[in-house]
C-alpha positions in Angstrom: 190.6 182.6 83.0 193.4 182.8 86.1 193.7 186.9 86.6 196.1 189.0 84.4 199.5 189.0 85.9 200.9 192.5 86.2 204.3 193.6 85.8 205.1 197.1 87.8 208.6 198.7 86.5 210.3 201.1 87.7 213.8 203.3 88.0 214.5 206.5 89.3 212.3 208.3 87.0 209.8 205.6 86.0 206.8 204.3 87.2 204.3 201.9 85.1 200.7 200.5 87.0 197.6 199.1 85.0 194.9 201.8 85.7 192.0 200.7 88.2 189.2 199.5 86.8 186.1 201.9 87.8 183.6 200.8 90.5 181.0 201.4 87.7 182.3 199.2 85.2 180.6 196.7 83.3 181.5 193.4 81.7 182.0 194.2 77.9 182.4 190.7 76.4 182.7 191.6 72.5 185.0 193.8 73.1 187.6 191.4 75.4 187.3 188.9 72.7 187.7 191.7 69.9 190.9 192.0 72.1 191.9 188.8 72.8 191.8 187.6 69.1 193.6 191.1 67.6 196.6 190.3 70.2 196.7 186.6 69.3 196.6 187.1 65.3 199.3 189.8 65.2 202.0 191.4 66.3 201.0 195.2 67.0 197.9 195.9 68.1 196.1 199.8 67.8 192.8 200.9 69.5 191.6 204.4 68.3 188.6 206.3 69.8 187.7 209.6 70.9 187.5 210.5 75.0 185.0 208.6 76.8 184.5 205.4 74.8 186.2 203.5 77.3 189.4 202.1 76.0 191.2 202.6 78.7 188.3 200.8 80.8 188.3 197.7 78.4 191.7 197.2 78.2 192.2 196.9 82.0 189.4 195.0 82.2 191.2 192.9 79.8 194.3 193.0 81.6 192.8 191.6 84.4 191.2 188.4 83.2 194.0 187.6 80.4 196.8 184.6 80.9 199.2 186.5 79.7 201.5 188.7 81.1 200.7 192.4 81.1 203.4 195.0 81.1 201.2 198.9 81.1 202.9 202.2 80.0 200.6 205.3 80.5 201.8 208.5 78.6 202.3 211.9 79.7 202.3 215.0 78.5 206.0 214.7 79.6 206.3 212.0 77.0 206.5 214.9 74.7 210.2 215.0 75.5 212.2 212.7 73.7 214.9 211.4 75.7 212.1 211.5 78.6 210.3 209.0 76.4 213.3 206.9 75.6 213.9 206.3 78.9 210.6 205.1 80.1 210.6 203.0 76.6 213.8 201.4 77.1 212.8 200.2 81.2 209.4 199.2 80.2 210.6 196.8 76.9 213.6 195.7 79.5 210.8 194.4 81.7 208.8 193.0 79.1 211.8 190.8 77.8 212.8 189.7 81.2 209.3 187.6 81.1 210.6 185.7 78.1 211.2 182.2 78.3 214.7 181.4 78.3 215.7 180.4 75.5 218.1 177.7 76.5 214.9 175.8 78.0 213.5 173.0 76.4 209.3 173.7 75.8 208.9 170.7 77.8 210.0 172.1 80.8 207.9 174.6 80.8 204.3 175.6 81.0 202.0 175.5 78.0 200.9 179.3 78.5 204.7 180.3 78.8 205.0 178.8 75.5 202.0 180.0 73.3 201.2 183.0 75.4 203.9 185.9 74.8 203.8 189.2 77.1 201.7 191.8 76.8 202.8 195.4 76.5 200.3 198.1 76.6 200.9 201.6 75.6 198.0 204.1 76.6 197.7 207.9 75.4 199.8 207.2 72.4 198.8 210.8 71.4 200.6 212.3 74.1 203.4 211.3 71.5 202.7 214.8 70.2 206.5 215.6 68.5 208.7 214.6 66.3 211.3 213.0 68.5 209.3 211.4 70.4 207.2 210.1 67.5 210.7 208.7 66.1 210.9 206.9 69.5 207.6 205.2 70.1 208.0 204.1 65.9 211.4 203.0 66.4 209.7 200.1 69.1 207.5 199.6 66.4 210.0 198.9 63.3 211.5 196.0 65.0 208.7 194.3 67.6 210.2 191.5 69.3 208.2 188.1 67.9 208.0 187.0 71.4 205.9 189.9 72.8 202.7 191.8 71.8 202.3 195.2 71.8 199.2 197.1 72.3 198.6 201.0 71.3 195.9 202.9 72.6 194.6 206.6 72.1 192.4 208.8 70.6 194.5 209.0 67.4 197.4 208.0 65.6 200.1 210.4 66.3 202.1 209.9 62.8 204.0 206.6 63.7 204.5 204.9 60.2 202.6 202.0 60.8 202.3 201.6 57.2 204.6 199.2 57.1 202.7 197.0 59.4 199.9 197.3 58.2 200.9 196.1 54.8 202.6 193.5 56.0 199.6 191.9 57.9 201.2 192.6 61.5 198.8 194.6 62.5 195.4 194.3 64.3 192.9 197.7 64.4 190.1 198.4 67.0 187.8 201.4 65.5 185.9 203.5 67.7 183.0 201.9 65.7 183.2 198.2 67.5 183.5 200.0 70.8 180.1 201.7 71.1 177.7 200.3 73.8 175.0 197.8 73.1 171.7 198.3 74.1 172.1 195.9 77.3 175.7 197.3 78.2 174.3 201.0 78.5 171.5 199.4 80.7 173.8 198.0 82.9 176.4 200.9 82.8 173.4 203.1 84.3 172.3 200.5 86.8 175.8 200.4 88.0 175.6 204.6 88.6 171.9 203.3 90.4 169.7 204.3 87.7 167.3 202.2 85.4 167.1 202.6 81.9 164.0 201.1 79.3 165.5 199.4 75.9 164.5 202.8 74.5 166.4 205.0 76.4 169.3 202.9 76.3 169.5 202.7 72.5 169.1 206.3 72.2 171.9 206.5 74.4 
């Protein structure tokens, strides 16, 4: 695939870049493809795992192979604030619907994956959303998604955003922590990357 474009944001307090992926990174197939078809098939998209399985890893990874247009948004614990959150909400989703298509263009003038590929938007830390304004803020992005962009939430848990509603409606796609676990070969190659070697049995303890 053609690398992941990148949008960078920014005002006079805001600032949004896709993580670096590690030097010690390995290729994790399933999971890209896990991603790929969760942010084809619906609208919001969450990925839930404790520290260290990698999420943040795999979805840059993701980022930088995908077609699509990739907006990040890292939280902070500032992002406990509110109105701090608001603001970095409102310029992120202002630079995510400037990559729309216009609508008053015909498809034909444009390029297939501007068509059938909407923008990305990922939101990482999602439980650095830890109160109840700021809650209200990330769910109202939710309540209304734009049906020309996808949305991606990562973080170690659901901080209380009433995806309910989502989820009953069939808009939303789930990554556990229980697809993200290493294969056998992928913790092989992980240690070869830190320039150690690993048997198959000491890689599927691991």
């Amino acid at each position: 695939m053609a690398e992941g474009r990148l949008t960078v944001a920014a005002n006079r307090d805001f600032t949004v870049t896709r993580p670096a992926i590690p030097v010690h990174a390995i290729d994790r197939p399933g999971v890209s493809e896990r991603l790929t078809e969760s942010i084809k098939r619906f609208p919001v998209t969450v990925l839930l795992a404790p520290a260290g399985f990698g999420k943040t890893a795999a979805l840059s990874a993701w980022a930088s192979q995908s077609r699509r247009s990739v907006t990040w948004l890292s939280l902070t614990t500032a992002d406990g604030h509110a109105e701090h959150l608001r603001r970095r909400l409102r310029a992120v989703t202002d630079a995510v619907l400037h990559q729309l298509p216009d609508a008053s263009e015909s498809a034909e003038s444009r390029n297939d994956a501007e068509v059938t590929e909407a923008p990305v938007l990922i939101i990482d830390d999602i439980q650095l959303a830890d109160s109840t304004g700021s809650r209200k803020a990330l769910g109202a992005l939710l309540e209304r998604p734009d049906p020309g962009v996808r949305i991606v939430l990562a973080g170690r848990f659901e901080p209380k955003l009433g995806l309910s509603r989502l989820r009953v409606n069939g808009d939303l796609g789930q990554i556990s922590a229980e697809e993200l676990p290493f294969t056998v070969g992928e913790v092989r190659r992980a240690a070869l990357a830190l320039g150690r070697t690993l048997d198959a049995s000491a890689a599927s303890q691991l």
